[in-house]
N, C-alpha and C positions, 0 to 999 in steps of 0.2 A: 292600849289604855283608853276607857272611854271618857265622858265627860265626868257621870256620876261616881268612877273610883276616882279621878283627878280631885275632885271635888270633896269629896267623903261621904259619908250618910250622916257622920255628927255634927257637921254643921245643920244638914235641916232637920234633923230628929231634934238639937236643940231649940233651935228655932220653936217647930211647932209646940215641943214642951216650954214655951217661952223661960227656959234658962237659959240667960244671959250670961252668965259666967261661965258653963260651957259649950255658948255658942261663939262666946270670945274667945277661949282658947283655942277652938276649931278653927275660927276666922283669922286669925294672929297664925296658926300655922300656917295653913293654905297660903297664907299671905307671901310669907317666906316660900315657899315653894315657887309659887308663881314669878316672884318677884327674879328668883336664882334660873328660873328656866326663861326667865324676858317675856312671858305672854301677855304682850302687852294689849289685847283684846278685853281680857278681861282683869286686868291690874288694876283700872280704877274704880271695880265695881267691888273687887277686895278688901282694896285699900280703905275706903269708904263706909265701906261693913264692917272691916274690923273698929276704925275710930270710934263709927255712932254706938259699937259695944264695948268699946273699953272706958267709953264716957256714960254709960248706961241713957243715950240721947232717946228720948223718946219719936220714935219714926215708925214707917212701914216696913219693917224688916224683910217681911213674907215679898215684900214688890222688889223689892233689891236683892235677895235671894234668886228670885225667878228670871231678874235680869242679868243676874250672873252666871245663872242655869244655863238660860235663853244664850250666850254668847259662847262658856262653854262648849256649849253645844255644838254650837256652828264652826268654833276653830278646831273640835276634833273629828268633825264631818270631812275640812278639808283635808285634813290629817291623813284619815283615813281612808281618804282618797286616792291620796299621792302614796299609799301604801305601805 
């Protein structure tokens, strides 16, 4: 599994379609997901993304995304390392 199916494409296809209600539910999933497998690399960056969407907070979404990409990323590099 890589970072981007871990992840989904619906959270950032919502995103750039800035629908927030189903980038909430995308992010409120993932959230659960992560939370039940302990990645705790990237658990505060979920967590986080999903509140500022279920509050519709106005933020950088797109930067907190990328940072959740960006970490993603690197815990399934070592992942897939260790084979």
């Amino acid at each position: 599994m890589c970072a981007e199916e871990l992840m989904s494409d619906a959270l950032g296809q919502a995103l750039k379609a800035q629908d927030l209600d189903r980038a909430f539910d995308a992010a409120h999933k993932l959230k659960g997901g992560v939370n039940n497998l302990a990645l705790e690399p990237i658990s505060a960056y979920i967590c986080e993304l999903t509140e500022l969407l279920r509050n519709k907070t106005p933020g950088d979404y797109d930067k907190l995304y990328g940072e959740l990409m960006k970490e993603a990323k690197a815990l399934f590099a070592l992942t897939d390392e260790q084979g």
